[in-house]
ChimeraX commands (.cxc) that place a marker at each C-alpha (Angstrom):
marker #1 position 0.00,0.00,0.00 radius 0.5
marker #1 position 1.21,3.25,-1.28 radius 0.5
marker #1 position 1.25,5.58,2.13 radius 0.5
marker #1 position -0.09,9.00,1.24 radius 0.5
marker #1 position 0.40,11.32,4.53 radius 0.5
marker #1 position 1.99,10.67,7.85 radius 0.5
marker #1 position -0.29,10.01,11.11 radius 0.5
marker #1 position -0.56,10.37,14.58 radius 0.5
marker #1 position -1.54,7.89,17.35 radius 0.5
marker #1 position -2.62,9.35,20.73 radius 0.5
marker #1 position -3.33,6.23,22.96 radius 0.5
marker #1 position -2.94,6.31,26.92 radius 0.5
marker #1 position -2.21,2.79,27.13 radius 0.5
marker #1 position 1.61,1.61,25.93 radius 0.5
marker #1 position 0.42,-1.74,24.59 radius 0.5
marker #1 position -2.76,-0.52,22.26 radius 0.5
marker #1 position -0.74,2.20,21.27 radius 0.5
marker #1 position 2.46,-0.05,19.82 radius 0.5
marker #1 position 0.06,-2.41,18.52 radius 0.5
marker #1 position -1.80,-0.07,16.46 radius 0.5
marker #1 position 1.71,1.52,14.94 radius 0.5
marker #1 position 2.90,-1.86,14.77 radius 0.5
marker #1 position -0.31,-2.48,12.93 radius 0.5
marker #1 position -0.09,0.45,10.53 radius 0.5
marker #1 position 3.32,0.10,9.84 radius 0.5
marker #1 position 2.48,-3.72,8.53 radius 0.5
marker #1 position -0.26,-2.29,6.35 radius 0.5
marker #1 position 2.38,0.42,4.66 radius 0.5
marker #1 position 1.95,3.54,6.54 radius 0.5
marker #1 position 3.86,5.89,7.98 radius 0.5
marker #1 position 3.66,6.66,11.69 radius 0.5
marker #1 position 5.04,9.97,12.62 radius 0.5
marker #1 position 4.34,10.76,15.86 radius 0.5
marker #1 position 2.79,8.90,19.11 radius 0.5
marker #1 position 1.29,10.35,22.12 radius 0.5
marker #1 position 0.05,9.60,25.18 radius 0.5
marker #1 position -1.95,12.15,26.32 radius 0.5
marker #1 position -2.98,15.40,24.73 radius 0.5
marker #1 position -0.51,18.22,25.68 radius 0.5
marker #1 position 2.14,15.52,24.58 radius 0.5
marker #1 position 0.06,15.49,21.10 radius 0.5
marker #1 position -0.45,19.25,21.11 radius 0.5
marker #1 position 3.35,19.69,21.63 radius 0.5
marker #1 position 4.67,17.31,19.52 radius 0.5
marker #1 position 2.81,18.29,16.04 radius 0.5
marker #1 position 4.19,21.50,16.49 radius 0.5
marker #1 position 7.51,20.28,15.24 radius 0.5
marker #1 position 5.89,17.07,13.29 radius 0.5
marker #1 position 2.78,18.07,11.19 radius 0.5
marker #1 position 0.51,15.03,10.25 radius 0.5
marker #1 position -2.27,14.50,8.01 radius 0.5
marker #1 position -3.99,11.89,9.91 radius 0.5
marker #1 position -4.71,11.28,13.96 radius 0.5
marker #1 position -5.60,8.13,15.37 radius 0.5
marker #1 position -7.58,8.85,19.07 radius 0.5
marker #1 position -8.17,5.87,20.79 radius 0.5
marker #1 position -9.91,6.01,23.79 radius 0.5
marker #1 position -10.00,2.95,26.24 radius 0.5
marker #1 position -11.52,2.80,30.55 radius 0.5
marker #1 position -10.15,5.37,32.83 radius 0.5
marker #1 position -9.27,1.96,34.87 radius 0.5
marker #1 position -6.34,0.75,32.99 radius 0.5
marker #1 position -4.08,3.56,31.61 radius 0.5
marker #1 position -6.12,4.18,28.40 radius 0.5
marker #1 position -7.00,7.61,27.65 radius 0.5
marker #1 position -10.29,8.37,29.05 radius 0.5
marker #1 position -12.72,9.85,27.17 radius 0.5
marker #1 position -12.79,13.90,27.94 radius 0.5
marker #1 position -9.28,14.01,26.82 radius 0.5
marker #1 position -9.61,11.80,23.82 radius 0.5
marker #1 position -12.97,14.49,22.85 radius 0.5
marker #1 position -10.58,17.59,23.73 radius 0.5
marker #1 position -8.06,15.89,21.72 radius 0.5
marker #1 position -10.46,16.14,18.83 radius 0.5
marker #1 position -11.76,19.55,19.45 radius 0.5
marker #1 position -8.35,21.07,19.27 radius 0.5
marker #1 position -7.58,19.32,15.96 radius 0.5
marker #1 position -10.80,20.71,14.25 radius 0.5
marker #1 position -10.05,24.09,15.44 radius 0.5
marker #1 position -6.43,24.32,15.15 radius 0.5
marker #1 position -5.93,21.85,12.70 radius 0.5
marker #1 position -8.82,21.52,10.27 radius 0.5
marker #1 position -6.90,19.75,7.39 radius 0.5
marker #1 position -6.35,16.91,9.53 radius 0.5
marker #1 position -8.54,14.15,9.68 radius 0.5
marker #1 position -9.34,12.43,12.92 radius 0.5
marker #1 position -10.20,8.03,13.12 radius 0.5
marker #1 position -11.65,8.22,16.42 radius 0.5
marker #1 position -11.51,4.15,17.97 radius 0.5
marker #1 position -13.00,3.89,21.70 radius 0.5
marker #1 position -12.79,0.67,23.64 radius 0.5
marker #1 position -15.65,2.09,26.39 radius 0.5
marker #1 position -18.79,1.21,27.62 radius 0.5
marker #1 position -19.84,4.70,27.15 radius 0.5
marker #1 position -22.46,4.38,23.84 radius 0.5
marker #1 position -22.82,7.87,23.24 radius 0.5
marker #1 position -19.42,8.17,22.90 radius 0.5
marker #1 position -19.52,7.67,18.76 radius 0.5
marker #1 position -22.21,10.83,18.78 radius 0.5
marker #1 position -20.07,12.87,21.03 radius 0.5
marker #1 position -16.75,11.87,18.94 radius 0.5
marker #1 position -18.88,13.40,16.13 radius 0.5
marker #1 position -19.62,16.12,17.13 radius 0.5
marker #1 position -16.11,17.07,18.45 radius 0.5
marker #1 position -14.85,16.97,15.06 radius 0.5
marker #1 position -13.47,12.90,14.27 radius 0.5
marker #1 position -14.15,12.35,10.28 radius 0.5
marker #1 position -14.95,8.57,11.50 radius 0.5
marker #1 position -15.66,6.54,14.68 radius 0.5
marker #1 position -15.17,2.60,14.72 radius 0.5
marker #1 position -15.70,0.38,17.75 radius 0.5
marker #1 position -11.65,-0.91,18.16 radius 0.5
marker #1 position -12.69,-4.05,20.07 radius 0.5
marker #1 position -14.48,-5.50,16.48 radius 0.5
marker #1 position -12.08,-3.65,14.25 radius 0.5
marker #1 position -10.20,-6.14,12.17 radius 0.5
marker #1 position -6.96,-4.86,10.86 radius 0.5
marker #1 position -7.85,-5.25,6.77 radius 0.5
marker #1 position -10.80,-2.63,7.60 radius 0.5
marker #1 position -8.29,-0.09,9.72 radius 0.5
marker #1 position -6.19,0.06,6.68 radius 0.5
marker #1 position -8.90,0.72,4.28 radius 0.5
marker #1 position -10.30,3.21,6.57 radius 0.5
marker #1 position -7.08,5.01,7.22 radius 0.5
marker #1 position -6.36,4.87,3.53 radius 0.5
marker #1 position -10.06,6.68,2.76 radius 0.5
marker #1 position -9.17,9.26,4.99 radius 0.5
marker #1 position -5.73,10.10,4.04 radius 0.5
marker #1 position -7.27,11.00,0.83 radius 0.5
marker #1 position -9.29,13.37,1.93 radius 0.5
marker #1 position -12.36,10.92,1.53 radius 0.5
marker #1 position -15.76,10.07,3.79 radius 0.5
marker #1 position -15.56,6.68,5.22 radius 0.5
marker #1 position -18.96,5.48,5.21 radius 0.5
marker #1 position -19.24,3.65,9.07 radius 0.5
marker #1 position -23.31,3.03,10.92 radius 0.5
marker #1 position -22.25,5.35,13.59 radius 0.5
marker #1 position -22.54,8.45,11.43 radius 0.5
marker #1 position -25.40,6.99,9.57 radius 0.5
marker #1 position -26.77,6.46,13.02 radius 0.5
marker #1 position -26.76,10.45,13.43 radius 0.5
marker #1 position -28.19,11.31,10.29 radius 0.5
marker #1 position -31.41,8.39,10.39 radius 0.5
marker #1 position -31.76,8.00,13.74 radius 0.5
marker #1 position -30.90,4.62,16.03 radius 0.5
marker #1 position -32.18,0.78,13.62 radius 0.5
marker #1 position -35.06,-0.26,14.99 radius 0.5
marker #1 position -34.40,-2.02,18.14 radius 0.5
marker #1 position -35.42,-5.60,17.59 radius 0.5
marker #1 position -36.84,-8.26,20.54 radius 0.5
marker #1 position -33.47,-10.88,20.94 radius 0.5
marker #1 position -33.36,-13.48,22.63 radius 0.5
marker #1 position -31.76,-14.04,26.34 radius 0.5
marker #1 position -27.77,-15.67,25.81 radius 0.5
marker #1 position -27.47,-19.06,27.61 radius 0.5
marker #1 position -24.85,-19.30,29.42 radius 0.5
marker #1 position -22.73,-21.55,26.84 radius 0.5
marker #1 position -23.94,-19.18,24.20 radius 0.5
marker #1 position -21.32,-16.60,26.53 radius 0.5
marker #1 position -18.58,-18.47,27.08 radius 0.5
marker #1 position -18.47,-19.81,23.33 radius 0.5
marker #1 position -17.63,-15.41,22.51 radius 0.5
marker #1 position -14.38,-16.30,24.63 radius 0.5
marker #1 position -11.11,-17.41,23.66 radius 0.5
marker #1 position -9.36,-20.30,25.34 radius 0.5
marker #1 position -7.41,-18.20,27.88 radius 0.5
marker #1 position -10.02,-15.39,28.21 radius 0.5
marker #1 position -12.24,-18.82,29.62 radius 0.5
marker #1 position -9.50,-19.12,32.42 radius 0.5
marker #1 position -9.31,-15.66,33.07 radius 0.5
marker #1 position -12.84,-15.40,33.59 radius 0.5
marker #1 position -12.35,-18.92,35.98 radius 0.5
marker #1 position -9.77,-17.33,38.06 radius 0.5
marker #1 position -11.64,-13.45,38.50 radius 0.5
marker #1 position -14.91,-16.19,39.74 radius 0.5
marker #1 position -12.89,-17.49,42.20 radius 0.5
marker #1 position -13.92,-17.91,45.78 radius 0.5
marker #1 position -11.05,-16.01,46.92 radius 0.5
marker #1 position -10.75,-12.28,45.51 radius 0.5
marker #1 position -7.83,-12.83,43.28 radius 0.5
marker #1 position -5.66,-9.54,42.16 radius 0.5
marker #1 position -4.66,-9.26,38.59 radius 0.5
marker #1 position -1.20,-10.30,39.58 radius 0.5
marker #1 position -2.38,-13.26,41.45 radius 0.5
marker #1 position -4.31,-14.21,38.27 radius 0.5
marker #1 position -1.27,-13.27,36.12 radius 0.5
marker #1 position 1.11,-15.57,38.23 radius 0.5
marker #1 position -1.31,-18.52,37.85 radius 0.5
marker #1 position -1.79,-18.39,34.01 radius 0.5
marker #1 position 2.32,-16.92,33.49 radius 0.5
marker #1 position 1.33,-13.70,31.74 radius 0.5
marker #1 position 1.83,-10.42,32.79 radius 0.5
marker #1 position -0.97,-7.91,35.19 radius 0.5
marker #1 position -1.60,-5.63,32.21 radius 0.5
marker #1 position -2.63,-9.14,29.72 radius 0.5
marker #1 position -4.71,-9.50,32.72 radius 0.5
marker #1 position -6.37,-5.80,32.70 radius 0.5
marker #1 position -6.36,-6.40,28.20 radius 0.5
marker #1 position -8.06,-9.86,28.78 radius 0.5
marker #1 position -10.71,-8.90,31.73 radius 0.5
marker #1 position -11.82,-5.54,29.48 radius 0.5
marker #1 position -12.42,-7.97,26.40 radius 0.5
marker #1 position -14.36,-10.44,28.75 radius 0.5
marker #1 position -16.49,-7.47,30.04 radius 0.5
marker #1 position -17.18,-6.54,26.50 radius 0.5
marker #1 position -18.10,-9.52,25.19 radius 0.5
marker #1 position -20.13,-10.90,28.23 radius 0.5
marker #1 position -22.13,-7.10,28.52 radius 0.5
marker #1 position -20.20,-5.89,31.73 radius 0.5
marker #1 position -18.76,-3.00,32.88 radius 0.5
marker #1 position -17.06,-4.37,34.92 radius 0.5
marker #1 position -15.17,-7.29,36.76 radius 0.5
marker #1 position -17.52,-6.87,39.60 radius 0.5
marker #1 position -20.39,-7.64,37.21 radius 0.5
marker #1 position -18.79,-10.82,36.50 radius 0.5
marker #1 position -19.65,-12.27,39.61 radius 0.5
marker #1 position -23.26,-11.59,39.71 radius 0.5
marker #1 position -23.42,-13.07,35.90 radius 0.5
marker #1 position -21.95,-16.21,36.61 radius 0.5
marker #1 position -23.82,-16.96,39.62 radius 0.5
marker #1 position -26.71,-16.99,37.25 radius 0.5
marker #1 position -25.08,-18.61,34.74 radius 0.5
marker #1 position -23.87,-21.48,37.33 radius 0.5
marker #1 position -19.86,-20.77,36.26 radius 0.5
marker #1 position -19.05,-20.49,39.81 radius 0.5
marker #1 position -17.80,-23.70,39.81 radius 0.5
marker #1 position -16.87,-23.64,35.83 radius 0.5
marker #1 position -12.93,-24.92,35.15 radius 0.5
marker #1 position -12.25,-24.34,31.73 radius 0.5
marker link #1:1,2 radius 0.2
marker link #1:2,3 radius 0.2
marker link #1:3,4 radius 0.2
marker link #1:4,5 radius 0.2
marker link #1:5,6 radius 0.2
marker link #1:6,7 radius 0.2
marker link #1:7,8 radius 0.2
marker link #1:8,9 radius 0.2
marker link #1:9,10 radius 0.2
marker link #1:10,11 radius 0.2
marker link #1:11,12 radius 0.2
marker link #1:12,13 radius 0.2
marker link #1:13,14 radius 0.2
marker link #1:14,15 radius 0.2
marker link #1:15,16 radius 0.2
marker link #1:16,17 radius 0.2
marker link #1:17,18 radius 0.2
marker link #1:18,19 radius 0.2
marker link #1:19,20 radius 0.2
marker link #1:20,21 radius 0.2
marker link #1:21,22 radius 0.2
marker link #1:22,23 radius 0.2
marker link #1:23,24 radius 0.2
marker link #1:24,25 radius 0.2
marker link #1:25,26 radius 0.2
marker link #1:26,27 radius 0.2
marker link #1:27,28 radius 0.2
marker link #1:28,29 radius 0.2
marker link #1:29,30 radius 0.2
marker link #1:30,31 radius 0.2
marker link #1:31,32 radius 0.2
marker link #1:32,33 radius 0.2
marker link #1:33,34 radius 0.2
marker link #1:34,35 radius 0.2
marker link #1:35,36 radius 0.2
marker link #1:36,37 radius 0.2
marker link #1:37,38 radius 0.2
marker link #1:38,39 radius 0.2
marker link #1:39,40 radius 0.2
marker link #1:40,41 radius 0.2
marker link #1:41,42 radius 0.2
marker link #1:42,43 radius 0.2
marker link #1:43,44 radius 0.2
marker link #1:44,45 radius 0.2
marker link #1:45,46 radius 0.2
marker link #1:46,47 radius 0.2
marker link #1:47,48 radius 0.2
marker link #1:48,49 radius 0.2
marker link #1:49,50 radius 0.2
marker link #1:50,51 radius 0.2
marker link #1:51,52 radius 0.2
marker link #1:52,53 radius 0.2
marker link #1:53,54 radius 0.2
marker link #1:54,55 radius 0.2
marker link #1:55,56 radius 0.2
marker link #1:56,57 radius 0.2
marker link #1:57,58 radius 0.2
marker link #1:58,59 radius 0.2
marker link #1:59,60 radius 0.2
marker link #1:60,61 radius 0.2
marker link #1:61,62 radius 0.2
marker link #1:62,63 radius 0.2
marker link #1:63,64 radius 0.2
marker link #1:64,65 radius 0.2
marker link #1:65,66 radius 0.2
marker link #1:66,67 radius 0.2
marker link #1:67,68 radius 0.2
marker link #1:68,69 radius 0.2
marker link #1:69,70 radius 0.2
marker link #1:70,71 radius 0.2
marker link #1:71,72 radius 0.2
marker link #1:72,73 radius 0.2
marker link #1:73,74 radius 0.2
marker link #1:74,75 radius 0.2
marker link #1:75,76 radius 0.2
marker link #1:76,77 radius 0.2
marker link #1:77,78 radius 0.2
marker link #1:78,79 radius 0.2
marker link #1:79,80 radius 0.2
marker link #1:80,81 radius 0.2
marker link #1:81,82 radius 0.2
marker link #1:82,83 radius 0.2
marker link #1:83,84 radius 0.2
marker link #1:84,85 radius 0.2
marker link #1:85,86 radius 0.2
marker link #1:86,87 radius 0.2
marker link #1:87,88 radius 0.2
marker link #1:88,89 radius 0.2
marker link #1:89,90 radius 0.2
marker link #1:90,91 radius 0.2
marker link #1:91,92 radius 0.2
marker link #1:92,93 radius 0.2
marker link #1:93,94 radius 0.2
marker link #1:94,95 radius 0.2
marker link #1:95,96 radius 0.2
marker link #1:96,97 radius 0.2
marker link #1:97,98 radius 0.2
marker link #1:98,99 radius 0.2
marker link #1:99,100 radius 0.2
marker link #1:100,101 radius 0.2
marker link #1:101,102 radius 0.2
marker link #1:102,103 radius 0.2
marker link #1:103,104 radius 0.2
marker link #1:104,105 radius 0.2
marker link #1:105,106 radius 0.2
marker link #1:106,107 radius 0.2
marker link #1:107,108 radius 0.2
marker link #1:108,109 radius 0.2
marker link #1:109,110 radius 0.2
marker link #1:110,111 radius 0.2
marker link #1:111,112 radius 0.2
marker link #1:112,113 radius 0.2
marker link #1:113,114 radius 0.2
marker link #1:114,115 radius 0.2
marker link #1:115,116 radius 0.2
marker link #1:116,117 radius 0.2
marker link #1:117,118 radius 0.2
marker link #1:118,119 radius 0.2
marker link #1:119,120 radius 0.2
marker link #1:120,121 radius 0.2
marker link #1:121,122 radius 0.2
marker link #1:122,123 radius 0.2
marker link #1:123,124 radius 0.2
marker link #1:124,125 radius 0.2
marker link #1:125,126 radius 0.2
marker link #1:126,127 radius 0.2
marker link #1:127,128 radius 0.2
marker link #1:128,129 radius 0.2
marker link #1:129,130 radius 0.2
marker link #1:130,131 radius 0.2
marker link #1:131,132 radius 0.2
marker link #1:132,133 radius 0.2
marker link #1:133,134 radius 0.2
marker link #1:134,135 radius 0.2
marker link #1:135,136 radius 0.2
marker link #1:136,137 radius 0.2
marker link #1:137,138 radius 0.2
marker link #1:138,139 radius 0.2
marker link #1:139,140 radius 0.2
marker link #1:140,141 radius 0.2
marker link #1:141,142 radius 0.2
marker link #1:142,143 radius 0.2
marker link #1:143,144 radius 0.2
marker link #1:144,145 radius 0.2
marker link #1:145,146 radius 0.2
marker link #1:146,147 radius 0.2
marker link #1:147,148 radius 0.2
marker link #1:148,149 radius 0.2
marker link #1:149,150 radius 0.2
marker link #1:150,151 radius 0.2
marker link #1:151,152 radius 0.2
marker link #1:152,153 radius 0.2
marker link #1:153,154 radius 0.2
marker link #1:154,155 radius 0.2
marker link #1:155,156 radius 0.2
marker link #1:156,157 radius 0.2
marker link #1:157,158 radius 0.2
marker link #1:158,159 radius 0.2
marker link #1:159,160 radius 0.2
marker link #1:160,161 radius 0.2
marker link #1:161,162 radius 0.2
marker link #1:162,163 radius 0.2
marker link #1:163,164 radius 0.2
marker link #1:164,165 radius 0.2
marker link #1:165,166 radius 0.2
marker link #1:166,167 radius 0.2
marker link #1:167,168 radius 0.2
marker link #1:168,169 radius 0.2
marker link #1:169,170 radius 0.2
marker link #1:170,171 radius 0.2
marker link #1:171,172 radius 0.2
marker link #1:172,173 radius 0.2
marker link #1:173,174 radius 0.2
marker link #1:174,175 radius 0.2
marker link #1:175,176 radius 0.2
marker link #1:176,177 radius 0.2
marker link #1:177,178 radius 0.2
marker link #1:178,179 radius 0.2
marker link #1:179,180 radius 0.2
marker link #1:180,181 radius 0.2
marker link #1:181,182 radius 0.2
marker link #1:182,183 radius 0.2
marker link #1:183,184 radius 0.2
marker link #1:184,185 radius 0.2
marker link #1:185,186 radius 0.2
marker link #1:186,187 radius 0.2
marker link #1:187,188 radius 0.2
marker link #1:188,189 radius 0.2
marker link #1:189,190 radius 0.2
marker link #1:190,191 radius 0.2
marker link #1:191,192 radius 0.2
marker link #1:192,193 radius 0.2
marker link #1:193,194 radius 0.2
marker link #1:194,195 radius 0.2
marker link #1:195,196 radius 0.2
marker link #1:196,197 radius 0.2
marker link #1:197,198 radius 0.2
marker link #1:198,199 radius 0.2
marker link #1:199,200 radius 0.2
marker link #1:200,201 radius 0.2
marker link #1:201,202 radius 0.2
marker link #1:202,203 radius 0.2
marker link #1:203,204 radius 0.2
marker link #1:204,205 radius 0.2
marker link #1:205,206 radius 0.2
marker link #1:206,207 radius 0.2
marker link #1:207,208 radius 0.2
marker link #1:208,209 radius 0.2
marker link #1:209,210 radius 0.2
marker link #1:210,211 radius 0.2
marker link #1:211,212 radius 0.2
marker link #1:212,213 radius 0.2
marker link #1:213,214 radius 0.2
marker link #1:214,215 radius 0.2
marker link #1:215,216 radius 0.2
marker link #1:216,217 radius 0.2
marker link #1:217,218 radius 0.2
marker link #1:218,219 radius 0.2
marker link #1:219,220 radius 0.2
marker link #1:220,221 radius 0.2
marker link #1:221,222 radius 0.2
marker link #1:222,223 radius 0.2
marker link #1:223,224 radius 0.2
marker link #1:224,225 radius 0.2
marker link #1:225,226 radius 0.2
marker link #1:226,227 radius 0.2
marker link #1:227,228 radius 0.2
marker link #1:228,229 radius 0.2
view
């Protein structure tokens, strides 16, 4: 892929913010700049002008940028910075977060959690050229909300089969009878506290939780108290 324009990542959290360069690199683009909070972006494209800025926006919890700063990011970039285009990508329970993105000035919104790396490209590609990048969050604000549409209750195997193999024993260890930390978990499975924090948040997303408290409550009515994967 021919790279058209340089871009900007401002991420909170070290390990979504070197996968997505790594990520963008891989698909042929240049990464000029990465930030990790927004003076750091503010001062840094002062001496390093981009075309493109990729705002992700993760829980306050875990080290991502929270989402006031990731919104004032965007702000400042559509009044001091019109040319540039803006991918917003939020990994929070917050779902008027796309609508407020929108209105701060992002050219797209896209829910990182389900983004698949083909479609990042394409979408950073779209904008570098200046181009709309069609996406059902903005046609969301134009026609309204889809109609909402009766769906039936998951069983509780429907649940675990949205988890990977390890997120399963995550999820086994943060249900057990003893409060476990993220380091105790960590130590058990031989990965590291943050995988921990990375696999809990996608758990929480996939199971509807906000989070790891809400676990509990869900598998005692799901019977995965006593669940080994």
């Amino acid at each position: 892929m021919d790279a058209k324009g340089t871009i900007a990542i401002v991420d909170g959290d070290t390990i979504w913010r070197d996968g997505l360069h790594s990520t963008l690199t891989r698909l042929g683009h240049h990464v000029a700049l990465l930030a990790d909070h927004a003076d750091h972006y503010i001062t840094a494209t002062r001496a390093c002008p981009v075309n493109l800025v990729v705002v992700n926006v993760g829980n306050t919890t875990d080290g991502s940028l929270p989402p006031v700063e990731g919104l004032a990011v965007i702000a400042y970039i559509r009044e001091h910075q019109p040319a540039v285009q803006v991918l917003a990508l939020f990994q929070t329970p917050d779902v008027d977060f796309p609508n407020r993105a929108f209105r701060a000035g992002a050219a797209c919104v896209e829910d990182f959690d389900h983004l698949r790396p083909e479609t990042l490209g394409r979408i950073v590609a779209t904008l570098l050229q200046g181009q709309r990048y069609r996406n059902p969050y903005l046609d969301q604000r134009i026609h309204g909300p889809p109609r909402a549409e009766a769906k039936p209750l998951r069983t509780g195997k429907e649940l675990l089969d949205r988890l990977t193999k390890t997120q399963r024993k995550v999820l086994d260890l943060s249900l057990h009878p003893v409060w476990l930390t993220n380091e105790r978990i960590g130590l058990r499975l031989h990965i590291s506290r943050h995988t921990v924090k990375t696999h809990l948040r996608m758990i929480c997303r996939k199971l509807g939780c906000a989070t790891r408290k809400d676990l509990l409550p869900l598998g005692a009515r799901h019977g995965w108290l006593h669940h080994k994967p």
